[in-house]
N, C-alpha and C positions, 0 to 999 in steps of 0.2 A: 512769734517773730513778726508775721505781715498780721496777725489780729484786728480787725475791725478798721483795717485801710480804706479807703472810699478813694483812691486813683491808682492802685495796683491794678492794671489790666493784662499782664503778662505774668507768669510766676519762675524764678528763676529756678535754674538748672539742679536738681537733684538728681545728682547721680550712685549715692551709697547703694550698694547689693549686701553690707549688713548692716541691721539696725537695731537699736538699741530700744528697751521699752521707753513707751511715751516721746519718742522721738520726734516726733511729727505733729503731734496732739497739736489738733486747734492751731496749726500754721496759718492759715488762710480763713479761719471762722469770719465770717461776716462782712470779707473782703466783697462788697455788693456789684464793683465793674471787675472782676477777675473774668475775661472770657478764654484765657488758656494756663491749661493746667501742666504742668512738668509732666516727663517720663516719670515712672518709679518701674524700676529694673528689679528691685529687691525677689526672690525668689524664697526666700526662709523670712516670714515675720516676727514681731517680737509685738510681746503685749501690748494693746494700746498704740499700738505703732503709727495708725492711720486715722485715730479716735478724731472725731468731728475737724477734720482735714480741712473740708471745703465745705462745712456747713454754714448755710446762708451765703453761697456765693452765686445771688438770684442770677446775674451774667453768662452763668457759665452753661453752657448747651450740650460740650461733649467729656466724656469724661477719660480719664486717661489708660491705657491698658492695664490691667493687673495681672502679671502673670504668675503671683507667688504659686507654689504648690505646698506650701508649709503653712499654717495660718496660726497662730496664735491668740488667747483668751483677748478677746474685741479690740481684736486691730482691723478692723473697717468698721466699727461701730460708729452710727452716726456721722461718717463720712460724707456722706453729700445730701445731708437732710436739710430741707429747705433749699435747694438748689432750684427754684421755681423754671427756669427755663430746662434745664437738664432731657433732652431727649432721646441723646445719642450715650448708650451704657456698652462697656467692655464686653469681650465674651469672656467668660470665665475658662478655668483649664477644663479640660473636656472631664476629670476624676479628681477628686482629691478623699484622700486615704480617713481624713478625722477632720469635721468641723468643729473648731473650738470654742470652749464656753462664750456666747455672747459674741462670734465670730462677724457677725452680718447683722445685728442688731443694729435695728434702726438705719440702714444705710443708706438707702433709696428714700426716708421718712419723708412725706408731702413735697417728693419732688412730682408737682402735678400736672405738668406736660410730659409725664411717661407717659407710654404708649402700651411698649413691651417689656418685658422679665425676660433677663439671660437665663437658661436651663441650668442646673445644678443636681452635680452627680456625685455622689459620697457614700463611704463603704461604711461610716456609723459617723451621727449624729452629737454633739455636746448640747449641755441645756442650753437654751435661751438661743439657739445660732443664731434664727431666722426668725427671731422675734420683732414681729414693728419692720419687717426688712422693709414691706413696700406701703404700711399703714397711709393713710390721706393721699393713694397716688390717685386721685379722682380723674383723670384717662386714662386710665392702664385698661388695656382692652384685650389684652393676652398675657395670659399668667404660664411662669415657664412649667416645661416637664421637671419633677423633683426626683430624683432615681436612687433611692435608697436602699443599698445592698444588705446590709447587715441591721445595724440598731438603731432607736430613738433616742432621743433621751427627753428628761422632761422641757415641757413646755420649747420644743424646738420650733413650731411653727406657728404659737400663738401670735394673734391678731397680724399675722405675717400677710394679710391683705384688709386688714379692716378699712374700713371708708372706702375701698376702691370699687365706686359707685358707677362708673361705665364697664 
């Protein structure tokens, strides 16, 4: 909708609590002066719901709550990759029951004024969650607590900090 705008600095009001797959996909990709991001109230995701959102929106610093507790097959994937100034991240729900395939891929990708990683708590794992979640965050200087109750699954935490060099 807003795709690759270069004078969107403000993003407007989103208020839907359900969403439908691919919803949101790539709303705001590449919007480079976006410095404020909507509420998202949604609490039940839908696939792809939040896919590359705010990717490459170097302006943007703080990022918006998330407080879903349902997460569906990569709906935060690639969400605020390349968000170069990004410093300020949500806290996530304190548990969530099932991370879904590809849930957190690539989310946080080379946003490289991170600092810290929100902790993340979950009773069993989907492949690929946290894959690439924090790849190229070259300050990340605190990696969260991961609290895994029950299972893995494959490849859930690959390169889940590659390149994070401080």
């Amino acid at each position: 909708m807003f795709s690759g705008s270069t004078s969107l600095t403000t993003a407007p009001s989103l208020p839907a609590e359900t969403l439908a797959e691919n919803c949101y996909d790539e709303m705001f990709l590449g919007c480079t002066k976006l410095t404020k991001a909507p509420k998202l109230p949604a609490k039940t995701l839908a696939s792809y719901c939040y896919k590359s959102m705010f990717s490459g929106c170097k302006a943007l610093a703080t990022a918006p709550e998330l407080p879903a507790e349902t997460l569906a097959e990569h709906c935060y994937d690639e969400m605020f990759s390349y968000c170069s100034k990004l410093t300020n991240l949500p806290e996530l729900p304190d548990y969530f029951q099932f991370l879904a395939t590809g849930c957190f891929k690539g989310m946080f990708q080379n946003c490289t004024a991170l600092e810290t990683a929100p902790e993340l708590s979950a009773y069993q794992l989907g492949e690929n969650c946290c894959q690439n979640m924090f790849y190229g965050c070259t300050s990340l200087e605190t990696a969260p607590m991961l609290h895994v109750v029950f299972s893995l699954a494959a490849n859930c935490f690959e390169s889940m900090f590659y390149g994070c060099t401080s």
